[in-house]
N, C-alpha and C positions, 0 to 999 in steps of 0.2 A: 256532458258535451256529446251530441251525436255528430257524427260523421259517415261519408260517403261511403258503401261499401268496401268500393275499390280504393280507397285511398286508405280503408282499415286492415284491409291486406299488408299495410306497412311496420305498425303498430301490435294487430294479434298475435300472440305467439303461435310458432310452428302447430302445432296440434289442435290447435281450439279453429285455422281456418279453415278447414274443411267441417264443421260444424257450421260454424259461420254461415259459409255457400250454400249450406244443405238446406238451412233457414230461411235464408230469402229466399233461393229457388222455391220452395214449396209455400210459402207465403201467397210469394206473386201468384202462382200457380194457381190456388186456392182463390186467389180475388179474378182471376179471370177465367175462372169456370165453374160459378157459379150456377149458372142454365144449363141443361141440357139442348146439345144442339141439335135431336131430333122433334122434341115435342115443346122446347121454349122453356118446361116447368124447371124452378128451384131442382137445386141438385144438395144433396146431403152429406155430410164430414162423416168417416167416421171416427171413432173415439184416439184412434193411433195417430189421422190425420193422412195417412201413405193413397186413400182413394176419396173418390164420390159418387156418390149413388142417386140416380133419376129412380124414386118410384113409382113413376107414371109409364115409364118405357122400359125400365129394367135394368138400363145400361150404368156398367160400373166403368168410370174414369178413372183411370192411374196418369198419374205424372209421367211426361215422356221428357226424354232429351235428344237433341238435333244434333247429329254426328257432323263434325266439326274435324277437317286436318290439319296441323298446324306443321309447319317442316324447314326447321332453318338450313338455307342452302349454303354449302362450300364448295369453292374452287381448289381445294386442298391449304392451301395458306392463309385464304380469309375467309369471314360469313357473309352474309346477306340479311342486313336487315333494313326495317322499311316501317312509313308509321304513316297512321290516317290522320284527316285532321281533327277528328274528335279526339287522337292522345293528348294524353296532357305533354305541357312544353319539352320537348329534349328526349319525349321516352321513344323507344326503338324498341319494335318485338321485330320476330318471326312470323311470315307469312304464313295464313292462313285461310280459310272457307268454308262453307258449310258443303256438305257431299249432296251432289243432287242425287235421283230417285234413280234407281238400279247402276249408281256408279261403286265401285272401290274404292277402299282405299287407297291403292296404289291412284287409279284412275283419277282421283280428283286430286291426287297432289298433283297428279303432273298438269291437269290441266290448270289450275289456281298457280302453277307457277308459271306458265306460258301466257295465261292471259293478266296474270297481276306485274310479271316484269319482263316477257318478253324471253326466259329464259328455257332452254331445254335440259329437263332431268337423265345424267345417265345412270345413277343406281341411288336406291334407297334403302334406308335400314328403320326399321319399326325404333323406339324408344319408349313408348308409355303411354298410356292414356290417366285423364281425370277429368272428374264432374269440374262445370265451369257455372256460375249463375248467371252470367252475361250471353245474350244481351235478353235471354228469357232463361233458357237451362241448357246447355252446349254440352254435348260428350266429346270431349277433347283427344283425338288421336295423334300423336306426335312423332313425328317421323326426321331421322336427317338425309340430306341428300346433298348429293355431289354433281357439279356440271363439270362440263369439260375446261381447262382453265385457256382454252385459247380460243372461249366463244362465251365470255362474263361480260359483255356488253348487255345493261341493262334501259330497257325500252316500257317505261314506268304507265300502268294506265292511270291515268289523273280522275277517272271519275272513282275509281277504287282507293287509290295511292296520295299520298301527299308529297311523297318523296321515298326512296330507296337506292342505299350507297353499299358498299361492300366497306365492310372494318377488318383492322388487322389485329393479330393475337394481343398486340399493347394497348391496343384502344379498349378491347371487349374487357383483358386482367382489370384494368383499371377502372372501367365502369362497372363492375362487377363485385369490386374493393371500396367504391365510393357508391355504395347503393344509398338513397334516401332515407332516412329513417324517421321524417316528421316531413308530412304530406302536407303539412301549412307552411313549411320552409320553401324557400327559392330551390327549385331543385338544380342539378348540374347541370350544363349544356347538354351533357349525353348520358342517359342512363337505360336502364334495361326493369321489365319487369320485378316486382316485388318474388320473392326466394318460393313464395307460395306457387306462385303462377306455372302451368309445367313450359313458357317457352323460359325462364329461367332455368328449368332444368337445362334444356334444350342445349341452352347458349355457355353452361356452366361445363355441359357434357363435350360440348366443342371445342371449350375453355383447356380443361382437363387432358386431352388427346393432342390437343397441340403439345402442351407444355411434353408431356411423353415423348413425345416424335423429334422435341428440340433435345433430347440429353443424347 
């Protein structure tokens, strides 16, 4: 039985997904760089698969990836998450973007949250990065952050956003406890990325810090 990448993220186990990702990403890679894009000619594999080679121009092609921020925001007691309408039914990540050309990362989080909800960043803490295969090859930077809690009025843009709510520490335990485990089943009205994904970290690590702060 084959299935969708992203829906096998549910299924593979811990270690074999990041394999996984690695494979597509450089698959697709491969099928869409074919030519070299100075002189048109076939472009060549080599035996490892990691470049390609124009022997008409010279030029060797390596695999890139698009630096990608992703930052789920807190008002100290809740997150902020938000979903496009390409998620599947009921999923809920962390907001994210791709970094334009001479920005930060600081810089484009804050802008990706200003222009995706409306919200202003007063501090940030780095979390992690990971290779991502979607929606071509994503270098995923993951950052949390905090607004002020008595300016969380969210102002969603609709050509980016399909919706975006603020959850509390019960909502997130609990989608987080009933994650999906078979991606052809009905999933739950509310759930979070698969454990692979790092805004799962993200929202686990939000998870995690609450519960502390409540004893």
């Amino acid at each position: 039985m084959f299935v969708d990448l992203r829906k096998a993220f549910f299924m593979i186990p811990g270690p074999e997904s990041p394999l996984a990702a690695k494979g597509q990403a450089l698959l697709r890679w491969h099928q869409t760089n074919s030519f070299c894009s100075a002189t048109g000619q076939p472009t060549v594999r080599n035996q490892s698969g990691s470049y390609r080679v124009c022997h008409s121009s010279g030029i060797t092609y390596y695999p890139k990836m698009a630096p990608v921020v992703i930052v789920l925001v807190s008002d100290g007691s809740r997150c902020l998450l938000a979903r496009q309408a390409m998620f599947p039914k009921g999923m809920y990540s962390a907001l994210s973007g791709f970094c334009d050309m001479g920005e930060s990362v600081e810089e484009a989080l804050l802008r990706e949250v200003a222009e995706e909800v409306g919200l202003e960043v007063e501090d940030l803490q780095y979390s992690g990065s990971q290779h991502w295969p979607f929606p071509q090859s994503s270098f995923m930077l993951a950052c949390h952050a905090t607004v002020n809690p008595d300016k969380t009025q969210v102002n969603i843009d609709k050509a980016e956003l399909e919706d975006a709510r603020w959850f509390t520490y019960e909502e997130i335990t609990e989608a987080l406890q009933n994650m999906p485990r078979d991606p052809r089943r009905e999933p739950p009205v509310f759930w979070v990325p698969p454990s692979y994904a790092i805004a799962n970290q993200l929202i686990q690590e939000w998870a995690n810090h609450q519960q502390l702060s409540r004893k």
